[in-house]
C-alpha beads as a LAMMPS data file, in Angstrom:
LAMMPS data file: protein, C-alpha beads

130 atoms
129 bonds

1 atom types
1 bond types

-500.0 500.0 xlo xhi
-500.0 500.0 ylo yhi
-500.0 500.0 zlo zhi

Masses

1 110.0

Atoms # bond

1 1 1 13.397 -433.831 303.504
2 1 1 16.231 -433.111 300.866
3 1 1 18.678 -432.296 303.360
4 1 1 18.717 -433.390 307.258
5 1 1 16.600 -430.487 308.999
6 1 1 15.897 -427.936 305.787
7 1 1 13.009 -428.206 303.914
8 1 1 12.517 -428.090 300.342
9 1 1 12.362 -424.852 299.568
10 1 1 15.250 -423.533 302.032
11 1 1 17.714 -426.080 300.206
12 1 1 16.551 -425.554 296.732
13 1 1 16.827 -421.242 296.950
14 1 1 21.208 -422.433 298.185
15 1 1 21.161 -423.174 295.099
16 1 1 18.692 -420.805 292.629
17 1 1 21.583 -417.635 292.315
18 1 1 19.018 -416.119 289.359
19 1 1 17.392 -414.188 292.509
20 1 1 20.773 -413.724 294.322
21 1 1 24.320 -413.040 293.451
22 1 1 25.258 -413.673 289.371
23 1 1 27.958 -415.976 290.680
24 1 1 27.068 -419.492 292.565
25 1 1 29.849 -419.202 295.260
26 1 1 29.994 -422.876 295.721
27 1 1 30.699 -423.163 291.649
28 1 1 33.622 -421.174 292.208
29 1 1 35.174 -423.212 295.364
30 1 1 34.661 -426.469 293.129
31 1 1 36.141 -424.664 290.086
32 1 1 39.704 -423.403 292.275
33 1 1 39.825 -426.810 293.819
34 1 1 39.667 -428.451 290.663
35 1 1 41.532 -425.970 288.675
36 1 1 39.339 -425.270 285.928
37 1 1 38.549 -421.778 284.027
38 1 1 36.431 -421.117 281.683
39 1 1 37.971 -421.497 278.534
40 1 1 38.854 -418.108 276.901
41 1 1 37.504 -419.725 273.180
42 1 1 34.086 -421.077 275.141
43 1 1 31.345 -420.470 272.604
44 1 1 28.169 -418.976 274.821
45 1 1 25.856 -420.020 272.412
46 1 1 27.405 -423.923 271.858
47 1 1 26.471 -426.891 274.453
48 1 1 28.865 -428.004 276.849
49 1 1 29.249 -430.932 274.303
50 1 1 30.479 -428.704 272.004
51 1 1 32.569 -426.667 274.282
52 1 1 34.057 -429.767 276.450
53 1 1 33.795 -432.447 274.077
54 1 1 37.256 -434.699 273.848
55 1 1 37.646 -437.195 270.719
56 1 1 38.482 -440.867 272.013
57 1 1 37.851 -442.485 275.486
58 1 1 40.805 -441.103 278.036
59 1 1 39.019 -441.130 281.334
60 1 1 40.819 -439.115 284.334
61 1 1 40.487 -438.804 287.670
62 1 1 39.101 -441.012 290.736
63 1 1 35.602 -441.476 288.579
64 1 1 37.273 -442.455 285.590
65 1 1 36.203 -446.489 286.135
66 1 1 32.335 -444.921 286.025
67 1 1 33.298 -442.501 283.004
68 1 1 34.413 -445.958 281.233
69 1 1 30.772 -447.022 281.494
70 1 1 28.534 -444.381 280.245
71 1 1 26.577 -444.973 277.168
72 1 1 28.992 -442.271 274.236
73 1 1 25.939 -443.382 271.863
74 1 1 24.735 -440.294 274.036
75 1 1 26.850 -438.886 276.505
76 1 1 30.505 -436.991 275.341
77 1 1 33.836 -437.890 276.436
78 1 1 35.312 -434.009 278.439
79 1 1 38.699 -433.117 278.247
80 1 1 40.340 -433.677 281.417
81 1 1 39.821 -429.925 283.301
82 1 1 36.024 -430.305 282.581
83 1 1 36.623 -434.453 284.374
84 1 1 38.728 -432.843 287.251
85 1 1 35.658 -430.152 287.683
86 1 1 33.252 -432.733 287.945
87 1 1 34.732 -435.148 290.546
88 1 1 34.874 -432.162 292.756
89 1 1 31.000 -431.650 292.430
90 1 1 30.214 -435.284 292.634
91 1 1 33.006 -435.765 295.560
92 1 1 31.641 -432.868 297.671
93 1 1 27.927 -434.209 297.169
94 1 1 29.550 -437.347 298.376
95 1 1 30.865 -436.695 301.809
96 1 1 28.040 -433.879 302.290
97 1 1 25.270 -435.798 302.018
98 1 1 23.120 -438.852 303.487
99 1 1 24.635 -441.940 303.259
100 1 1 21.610 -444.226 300.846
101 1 1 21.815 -447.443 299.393
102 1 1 21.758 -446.187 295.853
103 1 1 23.298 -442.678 295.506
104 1 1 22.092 -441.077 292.994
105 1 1 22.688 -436.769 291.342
106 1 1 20.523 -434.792 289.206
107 1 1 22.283 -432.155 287.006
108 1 1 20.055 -429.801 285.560
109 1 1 20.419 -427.252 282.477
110 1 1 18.614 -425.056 280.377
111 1 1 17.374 -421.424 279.979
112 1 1 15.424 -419.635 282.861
113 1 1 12.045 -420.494 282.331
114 1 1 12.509 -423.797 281.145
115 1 1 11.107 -425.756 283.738
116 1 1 13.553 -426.518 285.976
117 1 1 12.938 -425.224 289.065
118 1 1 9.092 -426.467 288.389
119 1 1 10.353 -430.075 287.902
120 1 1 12.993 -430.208 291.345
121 1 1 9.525 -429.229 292.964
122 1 1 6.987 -431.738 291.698
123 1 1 9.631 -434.667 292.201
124 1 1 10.131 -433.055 296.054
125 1 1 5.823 -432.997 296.399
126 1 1 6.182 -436.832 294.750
127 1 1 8.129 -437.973 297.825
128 1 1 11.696 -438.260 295.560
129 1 1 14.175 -439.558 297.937
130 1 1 17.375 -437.344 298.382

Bonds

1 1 1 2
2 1 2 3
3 1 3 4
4 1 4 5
5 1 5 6
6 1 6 7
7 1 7 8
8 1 8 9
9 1 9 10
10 1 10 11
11 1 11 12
12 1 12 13
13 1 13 14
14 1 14 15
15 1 15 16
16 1 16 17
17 1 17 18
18 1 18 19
19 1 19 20
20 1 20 21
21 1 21 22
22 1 22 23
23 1 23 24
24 1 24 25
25 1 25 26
26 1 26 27
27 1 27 28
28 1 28 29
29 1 29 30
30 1 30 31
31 1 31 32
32 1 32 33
33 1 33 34
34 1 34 35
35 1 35 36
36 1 36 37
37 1 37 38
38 1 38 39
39 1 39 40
40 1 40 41
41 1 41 42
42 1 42 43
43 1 43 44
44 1 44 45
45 1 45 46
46 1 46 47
47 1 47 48
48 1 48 49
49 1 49 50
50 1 50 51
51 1 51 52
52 1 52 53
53 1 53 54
54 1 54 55
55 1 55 56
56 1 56 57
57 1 57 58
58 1 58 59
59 1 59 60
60 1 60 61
61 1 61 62
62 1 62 63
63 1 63 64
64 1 64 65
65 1 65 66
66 1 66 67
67 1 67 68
68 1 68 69
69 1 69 70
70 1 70 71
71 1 71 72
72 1 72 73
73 1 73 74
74 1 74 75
75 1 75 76
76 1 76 77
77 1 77 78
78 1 78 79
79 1 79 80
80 1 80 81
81 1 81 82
82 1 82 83
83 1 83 84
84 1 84 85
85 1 85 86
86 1 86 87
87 1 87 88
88 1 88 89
89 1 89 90
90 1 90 91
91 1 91 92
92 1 92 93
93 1 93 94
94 1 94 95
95 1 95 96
96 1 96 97
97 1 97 98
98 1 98 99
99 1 99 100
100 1 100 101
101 1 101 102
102 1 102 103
103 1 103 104
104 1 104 105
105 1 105 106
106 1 106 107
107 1 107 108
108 1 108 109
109 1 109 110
110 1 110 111
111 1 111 112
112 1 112 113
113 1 113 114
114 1 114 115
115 1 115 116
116 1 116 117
117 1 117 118
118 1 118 119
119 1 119 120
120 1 120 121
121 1 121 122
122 1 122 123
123 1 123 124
124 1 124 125
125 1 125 126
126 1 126 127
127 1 127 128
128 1 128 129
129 1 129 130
């Protein structure tokens, strides 16, 4: 089970809004509570990297100790509103979910068809703990 009492596939079409409404209703609560538009200047056709990327290391918010330790050989720095709209995502997954050992999330992206649904379902069939 992903989620106490829904299976797989109940919890997984919450969040699939290609098939429902064009606008993920729980993207929008986490994006008033945090504050955060979409940048008038955001380039559709850029990465978030390129849209949210801030030069330097100035970490915000109550995750900023974890920011401090990612790996920006890889990862990019955001500029505070994009910070402020993540804690709200990682903070709501937080208090709404099971309480494990070793929380982990798994942010996915890419174009429809690129596998993502496929791959949330073959780590559900491999027994992936949620």
């Amino acid at each position: 089970e992903f989620w106490p009492g829904a299976r797989f596939d109940e919890l997984f079409d919450r969040w699939d809004t290609y098939d429902a409404e064009p606008i993920d209703p729980r993207a929008c609560e986490f994006a008033i509570k945090a504050g955060f538009e979409v940048p008038r200047a955001y380039n559709w056709n850029a990465s978030t990297n390129e849209n949210y990327a801030a030069p330097g290391t100035a970490f915000h918010g109550v995750y900023a100790a974890h920011r401090a330790k990612l790996d920006y050989a890889y990862h990019s720095n955001y500029v505070p509103a994009r910070q402020r709209l993540q804690d709200e995502i990682v903070s709501w997954w937080l208090q709404s979910g099971v309480v494990a050992e070793r929380p982990w999330i798994i942010f996915t992206a890419g174009a429809m068809g690129a596998g993502k649904s496929h791959m949330l379902r073959v780590m559900a069939e491999q027994g992936c703990p949620a």
